[in-house]
N, C-alpha and C positions, 0 to 999 in steps of 0.2 A: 262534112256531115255533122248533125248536132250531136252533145253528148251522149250516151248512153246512162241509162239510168239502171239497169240492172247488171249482173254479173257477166263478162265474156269468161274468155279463154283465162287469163290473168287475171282476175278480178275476183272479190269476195267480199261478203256483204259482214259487217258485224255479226254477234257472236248469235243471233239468234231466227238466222235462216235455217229452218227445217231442214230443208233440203239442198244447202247450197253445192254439196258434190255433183251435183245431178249434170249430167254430160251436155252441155252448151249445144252439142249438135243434134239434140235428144228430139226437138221437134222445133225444126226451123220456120214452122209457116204462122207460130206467135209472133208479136212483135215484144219489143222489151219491157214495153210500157205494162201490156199484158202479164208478162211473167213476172213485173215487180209489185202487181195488182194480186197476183194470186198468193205470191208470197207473203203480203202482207197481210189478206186474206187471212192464209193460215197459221198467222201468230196471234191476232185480233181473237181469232177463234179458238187456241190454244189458249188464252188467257182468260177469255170469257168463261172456257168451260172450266178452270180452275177455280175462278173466281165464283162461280155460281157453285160450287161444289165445296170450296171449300172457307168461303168468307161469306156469301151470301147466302140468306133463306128462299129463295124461289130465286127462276130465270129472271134473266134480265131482258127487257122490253126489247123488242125490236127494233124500235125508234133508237134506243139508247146505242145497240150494237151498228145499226147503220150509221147515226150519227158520229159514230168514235172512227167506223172505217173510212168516211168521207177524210174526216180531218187526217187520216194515217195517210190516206193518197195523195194530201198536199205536203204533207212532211215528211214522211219517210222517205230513205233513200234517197236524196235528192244531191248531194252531195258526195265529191269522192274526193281521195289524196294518197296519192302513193307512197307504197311501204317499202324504203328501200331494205331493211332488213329481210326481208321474206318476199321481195320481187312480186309485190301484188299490190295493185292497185283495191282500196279499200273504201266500200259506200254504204256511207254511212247520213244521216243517223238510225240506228236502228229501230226499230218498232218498242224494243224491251226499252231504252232508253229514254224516248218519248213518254211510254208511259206511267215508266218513274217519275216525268216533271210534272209541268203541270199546264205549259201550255196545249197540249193536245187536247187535252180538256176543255181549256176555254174556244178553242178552234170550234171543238165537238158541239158547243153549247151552242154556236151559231147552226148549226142543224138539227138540232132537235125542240122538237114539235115548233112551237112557235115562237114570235121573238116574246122577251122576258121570261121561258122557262128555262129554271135552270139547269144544267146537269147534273142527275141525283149527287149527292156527295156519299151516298154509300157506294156506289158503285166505283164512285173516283178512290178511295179509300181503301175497295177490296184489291183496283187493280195497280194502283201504286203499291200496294203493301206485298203484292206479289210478285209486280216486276223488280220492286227494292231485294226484295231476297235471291231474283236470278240473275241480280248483277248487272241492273240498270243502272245506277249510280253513277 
């Protein structure tokens, strides 16, 4: 079978899964791909609404939110490596970490609106300076 890309029985995702207690048998008829889509999902959106609230002056475009999750569904999580102190397998990288750097950004920039626009830098700005404070780093 190929790898798995979301959390099983022994698994856990970096520090910034919302929900990663959440009981593995909790609803089987997702696939994994799915539930690492939803998770990423709701950190994308946890940061947006921080960031629109507490760095920026109005929402941030649509465009700009879709384009950041595109690039999160090719980066995040895509990797794991076992933690023998704590007997868990650990997949990473996380979404918070991501977007403390800075290539998610330029990933993002490939989908948003057209080719040569670029991804606002206020926005890159609000939400690096946000995920730097929760320990993206």
């Amino acid at each position: 079978a190929p790898p798995q890309d979301t959390p099983t029985n022994n698994e856990t995702v970096e520090e910034d899964a919302p929900d990663s207690n959440q009981d593995p048998k909790e609803d089987t008829t997702k696939t994994n791909e799915s539930r690492r889509k939803e998770l990423i999902d709701q950190v994308i959106d946890k940061f947006v609404k921080q960031a629109e609230e507490e760095e920026l002056e109005k929402e941030m475009r649509q465009e700009g939110v879709k384009a950041l999750k595109i690039a999160a569904y090719k980066m995040a999580y895509r990797k794991k490596y076992y933690d023998m102190a704590n007997d868990k397998i650990v997949i990473f990288p996380s979404v918070t970490k991501l977007l403390a750097g800075i290539e998610i950004y330029e990933e993002a920039e490939k989908y948003y609106y057209e080719d040569g626009d670029d991804y606002p830098l206020k926005y890159i700005a609000a939400l690096r300076g946000i995920a730097l404070v929760s320990g993206g780093a």
